[in-house]
N, C-alpha and C positions, 0 to 999 in steps of 0.2 A: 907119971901122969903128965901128960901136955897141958902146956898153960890155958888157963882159958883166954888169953888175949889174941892167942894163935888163932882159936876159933871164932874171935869176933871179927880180928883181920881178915880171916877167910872168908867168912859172911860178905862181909864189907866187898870185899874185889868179887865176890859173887854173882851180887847187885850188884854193883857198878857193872860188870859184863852184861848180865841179863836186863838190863836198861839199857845197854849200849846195843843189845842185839834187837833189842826192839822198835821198831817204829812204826807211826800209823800214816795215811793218805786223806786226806779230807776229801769231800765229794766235789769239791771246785778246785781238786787238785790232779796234777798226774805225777808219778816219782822216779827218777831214775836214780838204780843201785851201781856205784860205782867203785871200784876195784882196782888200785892203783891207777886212776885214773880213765880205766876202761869200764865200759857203759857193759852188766854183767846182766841187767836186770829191765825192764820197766814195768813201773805199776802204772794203770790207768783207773779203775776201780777205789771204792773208799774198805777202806778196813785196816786190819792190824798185822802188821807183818815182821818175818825174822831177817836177819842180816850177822855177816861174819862180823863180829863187833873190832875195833882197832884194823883192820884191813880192807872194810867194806865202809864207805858210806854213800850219805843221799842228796842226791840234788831236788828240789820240789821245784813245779812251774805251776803258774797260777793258769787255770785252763778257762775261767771265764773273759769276754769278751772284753778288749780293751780299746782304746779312741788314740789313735796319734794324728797327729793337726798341727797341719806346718805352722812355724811360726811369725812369718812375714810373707805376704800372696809372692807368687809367683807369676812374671811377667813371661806371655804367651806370645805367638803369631802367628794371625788365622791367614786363609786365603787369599784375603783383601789385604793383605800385608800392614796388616793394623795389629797393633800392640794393645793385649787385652790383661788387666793383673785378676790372676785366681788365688781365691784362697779355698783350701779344699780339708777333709779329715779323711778318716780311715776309719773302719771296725775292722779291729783282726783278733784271731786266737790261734792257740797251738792245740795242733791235730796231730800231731807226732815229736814226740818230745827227745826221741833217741834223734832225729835226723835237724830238728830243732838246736841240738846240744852240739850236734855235729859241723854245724853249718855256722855257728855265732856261737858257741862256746858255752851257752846260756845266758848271752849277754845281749838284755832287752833292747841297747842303745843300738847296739849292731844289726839289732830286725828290724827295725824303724829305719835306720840308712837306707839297708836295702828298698824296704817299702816306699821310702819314700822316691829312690830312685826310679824304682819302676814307674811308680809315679805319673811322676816327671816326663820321663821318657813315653810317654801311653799317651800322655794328654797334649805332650808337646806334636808326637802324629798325631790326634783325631782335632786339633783346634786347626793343623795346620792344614785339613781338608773343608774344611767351615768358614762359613762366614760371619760376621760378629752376629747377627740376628739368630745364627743357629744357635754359636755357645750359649747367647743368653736367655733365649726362650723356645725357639723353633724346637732345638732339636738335644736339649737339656736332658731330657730323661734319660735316652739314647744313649747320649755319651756318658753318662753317669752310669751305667748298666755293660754301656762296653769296657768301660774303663775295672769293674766289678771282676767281667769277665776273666779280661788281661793280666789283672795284676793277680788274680786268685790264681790262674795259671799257672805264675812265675814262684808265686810264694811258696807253692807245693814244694817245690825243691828246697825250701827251708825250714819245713815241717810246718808250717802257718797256714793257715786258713784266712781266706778276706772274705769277711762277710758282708758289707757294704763299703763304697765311695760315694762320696757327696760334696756338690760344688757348694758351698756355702752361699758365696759372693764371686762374681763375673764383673770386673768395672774395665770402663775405659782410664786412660792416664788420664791424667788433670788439661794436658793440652787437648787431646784428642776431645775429654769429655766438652771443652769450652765451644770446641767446633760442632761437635753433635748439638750444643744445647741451642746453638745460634741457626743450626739449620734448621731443628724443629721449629724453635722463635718465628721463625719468616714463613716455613708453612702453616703455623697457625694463624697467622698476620693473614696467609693467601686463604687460607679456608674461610677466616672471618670475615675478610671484606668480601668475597664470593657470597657468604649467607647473608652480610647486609644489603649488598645489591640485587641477588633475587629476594631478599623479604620486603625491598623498596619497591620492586616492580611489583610483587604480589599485592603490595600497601596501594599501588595507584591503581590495581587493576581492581582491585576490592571498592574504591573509594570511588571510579568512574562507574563501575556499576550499579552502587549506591546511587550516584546521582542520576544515572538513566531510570534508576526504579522512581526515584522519588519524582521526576518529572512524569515519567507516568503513571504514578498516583494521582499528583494535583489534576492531570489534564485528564483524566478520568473521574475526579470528581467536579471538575467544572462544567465538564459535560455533562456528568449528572443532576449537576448545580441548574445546568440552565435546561436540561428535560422537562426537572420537577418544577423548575420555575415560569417555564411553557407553558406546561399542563396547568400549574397556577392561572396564569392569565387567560388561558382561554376559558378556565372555568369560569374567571370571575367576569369574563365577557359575555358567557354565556347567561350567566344570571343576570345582568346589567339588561343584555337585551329580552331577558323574560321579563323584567321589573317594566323596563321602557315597551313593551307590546304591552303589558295589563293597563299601565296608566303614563302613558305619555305625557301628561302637560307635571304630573309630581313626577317623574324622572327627569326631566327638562329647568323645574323647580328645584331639585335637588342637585344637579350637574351644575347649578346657578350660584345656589349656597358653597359648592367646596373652590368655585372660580371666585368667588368674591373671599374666600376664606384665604386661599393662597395669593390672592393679590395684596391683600389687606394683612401681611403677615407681621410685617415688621411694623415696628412704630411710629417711622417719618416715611410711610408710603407716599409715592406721589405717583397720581396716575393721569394722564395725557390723553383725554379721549371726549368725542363730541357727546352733549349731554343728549341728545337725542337716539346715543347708538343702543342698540339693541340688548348690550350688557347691561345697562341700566332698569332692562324692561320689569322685574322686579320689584325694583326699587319705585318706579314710576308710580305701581299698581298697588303699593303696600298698607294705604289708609283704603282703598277701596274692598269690599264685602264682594264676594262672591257673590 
């Protein structure tokens, strides 16, 4: 009879093989089976698979989208021979993991050099046909989209996929920035005192037509003033001489009283006239009866 330790140790290296020939893929994985160093197999798919155990093994890549982002901008120069610094990132993933494994060993640092060179090289042509107003706003998208195109081009041949570039941040250097901010300074200084001097002339032109309305207001109501105060007087002239036609000698008595009234107004009146004259006639006749 054979020992039974014989058949536990055989058990034993049984499993260990049959766990060693097994392996699974995750769904955010791809795998490549490797065979003395030679690439025999690739999974791309999730599920459960065999392998020559001790002769075969597996590489895994992570096949979801990852972010590489320089670590200090990058200083550019555009058209206008102006020095602009970028800081820019990346979205990439592997689309091919055999040519991937092939190209960089499976070594993530080495797809990101690459990447980043391309880069570099992509942005350092499209900045240098631009003007600083293009990288930074005109014409932004553009190169962000061409730059997508280009370097997703190049990455094909390293099994990688670029799924988006993005300029984060576009600045000027510290010198350059100091002279941009001193030219806008002084166009702002030109635009402002241009809007203060035409909102001065609008102010006089506003304020002399005011005053030509308001002089032809008063001299339209003084006209009016002295229409109504015409018509005033000749009504009251009118009446004066219907009063003096019905009874002349009490209109002539009464034009008597308001003359004696206004000479006699003040208190130290003094009046200078022959006692015989005619203003007195009144007074002459005043204890006499009708």
């Amino acid at each position: 009879m054979k020992s039974p330790t014989g058949y536990i140790v055989a058990a034993v290296i049984a499993l260990v093989l049959l766990s060693s020939s097994l392996y699974t893929v995750d769904q955010r994985q791809s795998a490549l089976v490797l065979q003395l160093g030679e690439i025999v197999s690739v999974k791309m798919a999730p599920g459960l698979y065999w392998k020559m155990p001790l002769i075969q093994n597996v590489r895994y890549f992570d096949n979801r989208i990852q972010t590489f982002e320089s670590p200090e901008p990058e200083r550019y120069i555009t058209s206008e021979k102006k020095n602009v610094l970028v800081d820019s990132f990346v979205k990439w993933r592997i689309v091919d993991p055999r040519q991937y494994y092939i190209s960089t060993g499976g070594d993530e640092a080495r797809a990101e050099i690459r990447l980043s060179q391309t880069i570099n090289s992509s942005l350092r042509d499209e900045f240098g046909n631009r003007t600083v107003h293009d990288v930074i706003s005109g014409q932004r998208d553009m190169i962000m989209e061409l730059m997508r195109e280009k370097s997703d081009l190049d990455s094909r041949k390293i099994g990688v996929q670029v799924v988006d570039v993005r300029l984060k941040r576009v600045d000027l250097p510290q010198q350059v920035s100091d002279s941009v901010y001193k030219r806008m300074e002084a166009e702002r200084k030109r635009v402002a005192n241009e809007l203060r001097s035409t909102g001065a002339a609008e102010s006089e032109q506003i304020r002399a037509d005011a005053d030509r309305q308001r002089e032809v207001i008063i001299a339209n109501a003084y006209r009016d003033a002295q229409k109504i105060k015409g018509e005033g007087d000749a009504a009251a002239t009118s009446i004066y001489a219907q009063a003096f036609s019905k009874n002349p000698e009490f209109y002539a008595f009464y034009r008597s009283l308001e003359a004696y009234r206004k000479s006699f107004d003040g208190k130290n009146s003094t009046l200078v006239i022959s006692p015989d004259s005619e203003f007195f006639k009144y007074f002459k006749n005043a204890g006499n009866k009708p």
